[in-house]
C-alpha positions in Angstrom: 269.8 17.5 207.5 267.8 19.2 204.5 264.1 17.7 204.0 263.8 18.2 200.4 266.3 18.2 197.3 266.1 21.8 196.7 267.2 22.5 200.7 270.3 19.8 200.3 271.4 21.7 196.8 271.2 25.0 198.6 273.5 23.3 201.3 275.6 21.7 198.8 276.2 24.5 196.8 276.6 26.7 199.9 279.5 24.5 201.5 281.0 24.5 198.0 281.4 28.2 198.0 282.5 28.4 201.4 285.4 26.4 200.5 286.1 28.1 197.3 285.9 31.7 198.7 287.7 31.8 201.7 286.6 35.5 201.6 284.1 35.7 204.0 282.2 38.6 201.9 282.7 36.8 198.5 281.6 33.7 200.0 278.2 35.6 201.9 277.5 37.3 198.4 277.9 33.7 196.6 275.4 32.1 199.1 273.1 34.9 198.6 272.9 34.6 195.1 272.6 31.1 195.6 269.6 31.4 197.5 268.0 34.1 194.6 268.5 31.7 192.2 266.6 28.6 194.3 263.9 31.4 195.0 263.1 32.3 191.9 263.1 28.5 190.5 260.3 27.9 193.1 258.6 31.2 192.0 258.6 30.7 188.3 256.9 27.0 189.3 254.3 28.9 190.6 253.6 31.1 188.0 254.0 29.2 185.0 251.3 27.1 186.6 248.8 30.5 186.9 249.7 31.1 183.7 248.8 27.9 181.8 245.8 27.5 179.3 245.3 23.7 180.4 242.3 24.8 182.5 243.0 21.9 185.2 246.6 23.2 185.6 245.6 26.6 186.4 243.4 25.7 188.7 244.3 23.2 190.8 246.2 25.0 193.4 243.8 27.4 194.0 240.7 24.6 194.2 242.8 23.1 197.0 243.5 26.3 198.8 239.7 27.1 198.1 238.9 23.9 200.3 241.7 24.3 203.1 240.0 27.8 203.9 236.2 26.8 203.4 237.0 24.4 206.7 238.9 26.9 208.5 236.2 29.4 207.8 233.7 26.5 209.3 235.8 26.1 212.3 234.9 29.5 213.6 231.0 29.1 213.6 231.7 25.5 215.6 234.0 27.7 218.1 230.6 29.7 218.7 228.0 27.0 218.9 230.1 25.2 220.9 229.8 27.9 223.8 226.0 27.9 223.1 225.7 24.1 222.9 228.8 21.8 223.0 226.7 18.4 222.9 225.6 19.8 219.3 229.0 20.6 218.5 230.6 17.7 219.4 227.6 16.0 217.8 229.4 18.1 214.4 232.8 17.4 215.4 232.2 13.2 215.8 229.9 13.2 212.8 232.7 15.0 210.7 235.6 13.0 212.1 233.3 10.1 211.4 232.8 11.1 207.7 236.5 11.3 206.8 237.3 7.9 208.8 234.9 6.5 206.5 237.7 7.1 203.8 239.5 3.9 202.6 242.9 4.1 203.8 244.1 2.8 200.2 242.4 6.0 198.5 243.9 8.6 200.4 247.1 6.8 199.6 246.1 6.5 195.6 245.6 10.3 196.2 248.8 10.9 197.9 250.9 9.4 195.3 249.0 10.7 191.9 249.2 14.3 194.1 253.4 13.1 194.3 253.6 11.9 191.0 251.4 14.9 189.1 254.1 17.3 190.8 256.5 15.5 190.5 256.0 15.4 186.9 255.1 19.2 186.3 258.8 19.7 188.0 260.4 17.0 185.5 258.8 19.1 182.5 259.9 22.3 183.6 263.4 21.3 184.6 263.8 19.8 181.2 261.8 22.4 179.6 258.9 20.4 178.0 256.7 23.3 178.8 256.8 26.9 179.1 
């Protein structure tokens, strides 16, 4: 079962072709192609959103990336005090794991959808080609 609408297309499309070409190599090259095409959609996403002047656009994948590896990075210096002192580091770990408890669960929804619905809405514009 596909997760996402791009992944059930692909599968659509795919069983399509598999019933128009019963040639097994027409139908393999057909599915390839296919699968170029769904791959370079996803790609041109990406760098349409590099390449916009709307300073917020451009930068908000990166910003979150930037974030995801600051707290892997920080996981490596708690691996090490935590074979010098692992009260102190659980200490860390509780306090942190305390912090983002502290979080509404409401907000991290509100976040959740206006993440949804911001990509949700660059996709809409690009499918319909509202931007460039």
């Amino acid at each position: 079962m596909a997760l996402d609408p791009l992944t059930a297309g692909i599968d659509l499309v795919n069983s399509v072709v598999s019933r128009v070409w019963p040639d097994a190599s027409e139908a393999q090259k057909a599915k390839l192609a296919n699968e170029l095409e769904a791959a370079k959609l996803q790609l041109s996403a990406i760098i349409s959103d590099s390449q916009s002047l709307d300073p917020w656009t451009s930068r908000a994948r990166p910003s979150f990336l930037y974030i995801i590896y600051i707290l892997i990075l920080a996981s490596l210096p708690m691996a090490v005090m935590f074979a010098f002192n692992p009260v102190v580091a659980n200490a860390v770990i509780q306090g942190f794991h305390n912090w983002l408890s502290a979080i509404p669960d409401s907000y991290l929804q509100l976040f959740g959808v206006g993440y949804l619905g911001y990509t949700g809405g660059r996709t809409w514009e690009k499918v319909r080609g509202v931007t460039k």
